[in-house]
C-alpha positions, 0 to 999 in steps of 0.5 A: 504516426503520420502527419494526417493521423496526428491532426485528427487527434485534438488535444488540451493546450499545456505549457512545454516542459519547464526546469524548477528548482522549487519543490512547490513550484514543481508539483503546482505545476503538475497539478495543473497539468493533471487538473487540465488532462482530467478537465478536457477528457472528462468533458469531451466524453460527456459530450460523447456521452450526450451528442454521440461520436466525436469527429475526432480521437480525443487525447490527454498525456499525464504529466512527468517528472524528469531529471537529468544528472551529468554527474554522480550524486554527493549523496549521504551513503545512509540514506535509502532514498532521494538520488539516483545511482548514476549519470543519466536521465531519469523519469516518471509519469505522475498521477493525482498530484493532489493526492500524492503533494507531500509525497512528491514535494518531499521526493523531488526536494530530496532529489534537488538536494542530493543532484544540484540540478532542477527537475523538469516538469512537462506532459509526458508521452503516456497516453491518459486512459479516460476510465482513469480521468473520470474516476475523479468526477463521481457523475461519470461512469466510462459504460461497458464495452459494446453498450455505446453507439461507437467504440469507445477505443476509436476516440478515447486511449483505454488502459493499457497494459504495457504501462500497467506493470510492475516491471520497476519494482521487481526489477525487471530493467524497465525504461520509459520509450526514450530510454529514460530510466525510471524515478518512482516505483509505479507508472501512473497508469499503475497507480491509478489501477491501485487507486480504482481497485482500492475503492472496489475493495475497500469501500473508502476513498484513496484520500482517507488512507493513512501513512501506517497500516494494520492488517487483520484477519479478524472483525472482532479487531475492527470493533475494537478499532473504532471504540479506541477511535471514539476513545481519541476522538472524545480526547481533543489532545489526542491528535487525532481529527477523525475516524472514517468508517466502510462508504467514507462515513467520516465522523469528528465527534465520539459519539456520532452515529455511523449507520450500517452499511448496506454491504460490507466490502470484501475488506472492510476498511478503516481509518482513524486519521492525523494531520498529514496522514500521520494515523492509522489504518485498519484493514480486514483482509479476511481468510487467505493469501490471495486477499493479503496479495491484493490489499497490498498489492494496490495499498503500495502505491500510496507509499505507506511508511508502515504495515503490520500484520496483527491476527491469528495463528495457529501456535505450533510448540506444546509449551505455547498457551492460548493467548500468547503472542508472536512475533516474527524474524523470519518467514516459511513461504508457503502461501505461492501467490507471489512466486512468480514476482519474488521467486521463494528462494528470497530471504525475507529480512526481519526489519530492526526498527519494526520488531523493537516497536513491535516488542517494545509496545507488546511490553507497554500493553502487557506490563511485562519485560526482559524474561518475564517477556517470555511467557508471553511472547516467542520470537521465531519463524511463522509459517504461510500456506495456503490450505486452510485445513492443513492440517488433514494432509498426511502429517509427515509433509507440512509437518516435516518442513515446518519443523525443520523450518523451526516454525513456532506458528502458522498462518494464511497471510503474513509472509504474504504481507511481509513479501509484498512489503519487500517486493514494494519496499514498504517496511513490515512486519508481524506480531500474531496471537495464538487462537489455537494448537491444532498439533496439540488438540486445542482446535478452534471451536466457537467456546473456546474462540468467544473466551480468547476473543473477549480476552485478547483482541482488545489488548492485540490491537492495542499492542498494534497501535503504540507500535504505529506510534513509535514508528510515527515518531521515528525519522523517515530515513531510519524507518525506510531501511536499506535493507530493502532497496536493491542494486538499482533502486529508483530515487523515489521511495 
């Protein structure tokens, strides 16, 4: 860019980069020089918006974390997380300090810690694209593209994909254009597509989410979901503060009133909130892999320190009933929406910590334990495909792998879940219920399914929730293993 281009593009006045040794200091000041980036984009482009073309191209920069390190870490070889891997300059644009200020105080803290040397904070070189920026302010809308008196791409940066990817987190030897190496796992750009694409999806707000996430495939798990929140609402010890519904409908008493909604979103959301995002949330996915892509595709970038996946599957041994529970150790990836971002031929870890939250609160609920267990309960392969009636292939295909494959169930979403957790290294892990044996002749019919249902899911879900709150109990370092952190590994969980 020459110099007569350069001085046709107005931008906001933002201090120069500044080394901190305070962790709180640090994000104060990426705080405020989003809260600047956001403020001069959003009224420049109202008055756009109301006086026509602006003379000039208006122009923001997210800011950025960075670190220079001249010396290899004394870390702590247990940790998974909070240092870099070697000497040199590290990275990353930052998005919503607001929304992420525990995460990042945390993460720059440990970084600090592990390195001996400040992080500097200043703007970046990464363009704010203003579709992001008035995504804050809910009495601004960016209209479609050819509707304005000017193209909208002549004053203002629009998204771009070459900072939209996710090169970082399936290891495709990312560096920023300085050829710093990357510190997080998503680019802010990444994060605030995730955050756009959340709110679509979900019909709740990116603030609402909490640290711990159940997966369903099922509404009958959300009626359940929300009696046992009132249930902890009406219990002032609980812990819990409140419970907020599809539209961000937020209530803090038991018996507040929720109205339908107009519409359900396409995954319905909910979340029963704790301080500092300790609670739960539930998310209906519906039907498919591709749905199950999607959520956690976009919920990653939060950060999560858990999801699970609680639904149905199709039980695949004689000796299973109706009702029995499944807990898997490992996956048959027949689901292919992730092939081209973690090709088939990866092993998907079953995680410690996860499967003896998971079985330890199936023996809390259900009262049983050691070999009595076992009646109830199998542990084994689960199997994911993507065609829902499966079973009308010629039986000597699907049938054949899934028995050399040892699987024991079937379903439409958890090694999707479970992959895309490995993918963004986000700690998973699946506990099914058997609605039916269509190898067997007990298929899914409405008799049959409203007797399960009544009889289950109150007791599933539950099974879900005390193992989120072991979890919650347990150290974030011993949650996050190292199984999922690869040869370079960004320091930022």
């Amino acid at each position: 860019m020459n110099m007569a281009e350069q001085a046709m593009i107005r931008t906001p006045p933002v201090p120069g980069p500044e080394s901190f040794s305070d962790p709180k200091a640090a994000v104060a000041r990426l705080q405020d020089l989003y809260h600047t980036a956001v403020t001069f984009l959003s009224d420049n482009f109202s008055a756009a918006l109301r006086d026509g073309q602006p003379a000039s191209r208006i122009r923001a920069y997210y800011p950025e974390i960075r670190l220079t390190t001249t010396v290899y870490a004394k870390m702590d070889s247990r940790l998974a997380f909070g240092h870099v891997a070697e000497p040199g300059t590290y990275a990353t644009t930052v998005t919503r300090p607001d929304l992420f200020a525990a995460y990042l105080e945390q993460q720059i803290g440990l970084l600090i810690k592990s390195h001996g040397v400040p992080v500097v904070i200043g703007a970046s070189s990464t363009e704010m694209p203003v579709h992001f920026a008035v995504a804050n302010d809910p009495h601004l809308t960016v209209p479609q593209d050819g509707s304005m008196e000017f193209n909208l791409r002549d004053n203002f940066d629009v998204p771009d994909l070459s900072t939209t990817h996710d090169n970082i987190v399936n290891g495709e030897g990312f560096t920023y254009p300085d050829g710093a190496h990357p510190l997080a796992p998503f680019t802010a750009q990444r994060i605030d597509y995730s955050l756009a694409r959340l709110a679509h999806y979900t019909a709740t707000a990116a603030d609402h989410f909490q640290n711990h996430v159940l997966f369903t495939n099922y509404q009958f798990y959300v009626e359940e979901f929300e009696a046992y929140a009132r249930h902890m609402l009406a219990d002032k010890d609980s812990g819990y503060t409140s419970f907020v519904s599809t539209g961000n409908v937020e209530i803090t008493e038991a018996d507040a009133e929720i109205p339908a909604p107009a519409k359900l979103p396409q995954m319905p959301t909910y979340h029963l909130k704790r301080k500092n995002g300790s609670g739960i949330t539930l998310v209906n996915i519906g039907v498919g892999p591709s749905n199950a892509k999607t959520a956690t595709d976009h919920i990653a970038v939060l950060r999560p320190h858990a999801w699970l996946m609680v639904g149905h599957c199709a039980g695949l041994r004689n000796s299973q009933r109706l009702g029995d529970f499944v807990l898997a150790h490992a996956y048959l990836r027949e689901d292919h929406v992730l092939d081209d971002d973690l090709p088939v031929w990866v092993p998907i870890p079953a995680l410690a910590e996860i499967q003896i939250a998971l079985e330890t609160a199936v023996a809390d609920v259900t009262e049983l334990e050691g070999y009595d267990l076992k009646r109830i309960m199998r542990t084994g392969t689960v199997a994911t495909i993507d065609n829902r009636n499966w079973e009308l292939r010629e039986q000597a295909g699907p049938v054949q792998r899934l028995s050399q494959s040892r699987a024991i169930a079937l379903d439409m979403e958890s090694a999707t879940i479970a992959a895309n957790g490995f993918r963004f290294r986000v700690p998973y892990g699946t506990l099914l219920c058997v609605s039916d044996k269509p190898l067997h002749g007990e298929l899914k019919l409405p008799g049959m399914a409203s007797e399960f249902y009544k009889t289950q899911v109150a007791a599933h879900l539950m099974i879900g929730i005390r193992a989120m709150e072991r979890l919650r109990e347990m150290p974030l370092e011993r949650i996050h293993s190292r199984k999922l952190r690869s040869f370079e590994e960004t320091a930022f969980l």
